[in-house]
C-alpha positions as CSV (number, residue, x, y, z in Angstrom):
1,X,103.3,108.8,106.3
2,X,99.5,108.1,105.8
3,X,100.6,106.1,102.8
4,X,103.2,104.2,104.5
5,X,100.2,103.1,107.8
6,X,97.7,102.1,105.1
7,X,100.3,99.8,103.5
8,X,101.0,98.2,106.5
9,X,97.1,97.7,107.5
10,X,96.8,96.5,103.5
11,X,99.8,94.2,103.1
12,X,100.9,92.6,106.4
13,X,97.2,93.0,107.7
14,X,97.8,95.2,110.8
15,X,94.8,96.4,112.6
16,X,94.2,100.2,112.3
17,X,95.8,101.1,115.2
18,X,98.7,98.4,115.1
19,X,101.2,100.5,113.2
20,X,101.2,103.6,115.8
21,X,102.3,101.1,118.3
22,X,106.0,100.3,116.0
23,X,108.9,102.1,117.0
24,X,112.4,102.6,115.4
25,X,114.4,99.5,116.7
26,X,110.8,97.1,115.5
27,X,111.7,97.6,111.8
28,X,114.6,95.3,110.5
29,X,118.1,97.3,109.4
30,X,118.0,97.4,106.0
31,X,120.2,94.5,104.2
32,X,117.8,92.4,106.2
33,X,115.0,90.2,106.2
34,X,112.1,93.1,105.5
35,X,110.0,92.5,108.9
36,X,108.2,94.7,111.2
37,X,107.8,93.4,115.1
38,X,104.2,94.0,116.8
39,X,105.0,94.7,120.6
40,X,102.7,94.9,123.4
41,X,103.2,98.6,124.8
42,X,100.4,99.2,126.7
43,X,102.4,100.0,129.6
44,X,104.5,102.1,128.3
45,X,106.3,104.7,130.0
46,X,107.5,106.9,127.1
47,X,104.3,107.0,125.3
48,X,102.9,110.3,125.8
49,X,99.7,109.5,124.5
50,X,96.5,109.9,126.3
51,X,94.7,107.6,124.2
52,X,97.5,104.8,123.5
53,X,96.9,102.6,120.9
54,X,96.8,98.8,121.6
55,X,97.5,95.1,120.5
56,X,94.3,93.6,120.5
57,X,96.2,90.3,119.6
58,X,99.1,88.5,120.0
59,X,102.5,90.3,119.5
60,X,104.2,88.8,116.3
61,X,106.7,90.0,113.9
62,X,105.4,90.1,110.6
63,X,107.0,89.7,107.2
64,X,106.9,92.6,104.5
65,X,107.8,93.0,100.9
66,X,111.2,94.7,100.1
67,X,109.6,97.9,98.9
68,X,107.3,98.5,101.7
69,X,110.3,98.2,104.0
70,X,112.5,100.6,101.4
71,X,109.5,102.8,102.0
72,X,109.9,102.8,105.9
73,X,113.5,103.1,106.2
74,X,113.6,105.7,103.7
75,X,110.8,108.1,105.7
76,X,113.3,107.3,109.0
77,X,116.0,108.5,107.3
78,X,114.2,111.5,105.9
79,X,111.3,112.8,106.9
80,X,111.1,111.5,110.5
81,X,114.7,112.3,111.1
82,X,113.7,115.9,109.5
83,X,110.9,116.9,112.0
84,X,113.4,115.7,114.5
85,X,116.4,117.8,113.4
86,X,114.0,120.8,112.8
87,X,112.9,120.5,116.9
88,X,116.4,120.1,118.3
89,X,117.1,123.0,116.3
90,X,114.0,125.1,116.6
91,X,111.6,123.1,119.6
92,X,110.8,124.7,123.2
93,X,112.4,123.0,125.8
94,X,109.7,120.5,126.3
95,X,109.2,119.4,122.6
96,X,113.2,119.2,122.4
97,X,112.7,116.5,125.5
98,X,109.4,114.8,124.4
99,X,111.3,114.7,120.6
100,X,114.6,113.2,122.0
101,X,112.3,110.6,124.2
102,X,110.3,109.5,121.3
103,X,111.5,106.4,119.3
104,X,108.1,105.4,118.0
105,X,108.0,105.0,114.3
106,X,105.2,107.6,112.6
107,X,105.6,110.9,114.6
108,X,103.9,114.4,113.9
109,X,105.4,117.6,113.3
110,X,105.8,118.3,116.7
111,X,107.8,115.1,117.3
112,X,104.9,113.6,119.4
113,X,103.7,110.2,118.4
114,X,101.0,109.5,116.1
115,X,97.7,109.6,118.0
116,X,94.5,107.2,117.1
117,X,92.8,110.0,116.6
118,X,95.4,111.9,114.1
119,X,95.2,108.7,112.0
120,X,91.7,108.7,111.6
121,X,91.7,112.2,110.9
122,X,94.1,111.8,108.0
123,X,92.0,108.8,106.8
124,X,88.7,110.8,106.8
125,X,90.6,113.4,104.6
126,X,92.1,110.9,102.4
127,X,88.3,109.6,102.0
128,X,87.6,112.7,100.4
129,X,89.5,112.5,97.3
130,X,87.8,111.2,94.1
131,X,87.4,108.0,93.3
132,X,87.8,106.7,96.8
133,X,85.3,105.1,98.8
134,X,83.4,106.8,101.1
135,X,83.6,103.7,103.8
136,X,87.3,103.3,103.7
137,X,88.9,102.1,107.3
138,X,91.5,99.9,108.5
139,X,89.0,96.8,108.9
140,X,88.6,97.2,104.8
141,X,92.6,97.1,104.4
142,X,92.8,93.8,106.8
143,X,90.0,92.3,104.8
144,X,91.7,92.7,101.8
145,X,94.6,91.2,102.9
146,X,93.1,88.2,104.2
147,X,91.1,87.6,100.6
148,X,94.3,88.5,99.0
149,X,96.2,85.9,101.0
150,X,93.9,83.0,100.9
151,X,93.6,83.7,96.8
152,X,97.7,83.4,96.8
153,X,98.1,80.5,98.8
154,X,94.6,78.6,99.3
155,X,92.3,77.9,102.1
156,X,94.5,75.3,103.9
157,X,96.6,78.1,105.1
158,X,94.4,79.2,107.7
159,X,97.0,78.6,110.6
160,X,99.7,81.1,108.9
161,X,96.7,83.9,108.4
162,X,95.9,83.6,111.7
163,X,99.9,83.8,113.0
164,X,100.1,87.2,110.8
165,X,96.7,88.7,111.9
166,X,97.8,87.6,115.3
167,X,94.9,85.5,116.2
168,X,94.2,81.6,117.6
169,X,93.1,79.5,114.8
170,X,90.6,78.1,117.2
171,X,88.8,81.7,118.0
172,X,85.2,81.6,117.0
173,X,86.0,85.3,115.1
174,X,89.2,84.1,113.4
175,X,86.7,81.1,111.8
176,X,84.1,84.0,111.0
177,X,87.1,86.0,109.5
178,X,88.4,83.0,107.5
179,X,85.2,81.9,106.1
180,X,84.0,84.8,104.7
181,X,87.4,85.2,102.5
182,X,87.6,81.9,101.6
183,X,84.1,82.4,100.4
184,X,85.6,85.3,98.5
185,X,88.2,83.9,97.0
């Protein structure tokens, strides 16, 4: 799963905590166009989490490549339908009703949703395997993916990065943003 929330922060250029916020019904069917919809769910009664993650920008849906969104579907059919088949079957009462309640996409063993915290945990653990850099985060990921995209498709594309990464092409930190991976590229 930590594979498929790094792909999403690398690719599409989600901020680190963007991809807890997706639930089920935000991923397109498959036979689709592959897109994943950012929702504002700040306010949201059937997150459980004490610290919820947020949209720091502008809800959007986002396109992704066909393999990423293989990727997702496959690990709801599979592995996130598993943990929840293995609760119904085997859960206390309360992780039975907190597991039936939960539609949000990357859940943990116990059928709660991803925390901020149980992402970052995984990351620091990833961190440690060789060959890895020490000062990996989700801010190197959406870097990436704005050098990557203004190398594809130029510098006068600045108001599409800024629709994907959610942000107004007029905001002092988008031009900051831009710059530097133009300069980059």
């Amino acid at each position: 799963m930590l594979h498929l929330i790094t792909r999403l922060q690398l690719k599409p250029g989600m901020r680190a905590a963007e991809p807890l916020l997706l639930k089920v019904e935000d991923v397109s069917p498959r036979g689709s166009l592959p897109t994943v919809s950012l929702v504002d769910r700040r306010n949201d009664p059937d997150d459980p989490r004490a610290r919820r993650p947020s949209l720091k920008q502008a809800p959007r849906t986002l396109p992704i490549d066909k393999d990423l969104h293989s990727d997702i579907c496959d690990y709801m059919e599979g592995t996130r339908a598993k943990i929840l088949e293995d609760i119904k079957r085997n859960g206390t009462k309360t992780e039975k009703e907190i597991a039936r309640k939960n539609q949000f996409l990357f859940i943990a063993l116990n059928g709660r949703p991803i925390s901020i915290q149980g992402a970052q945990k995984a990351l620091r653990e990833l961190r440690l395997a060789p060959g890895l850099s020490a000062d990996l985060c989700g801010a190197r990921f959406r870097n990436t993916f704005a050098d990557r995209y203004f190398e594809a498709h130029g510098a006068d594309k600045r108001d599409e990065l800024a629709h994907l990464t959610g942000r107004s092409p007029d905001s002092k930190q988008f031009h900051r943003y831009a710059n530097a991976a133009i300069a980059k590229a």
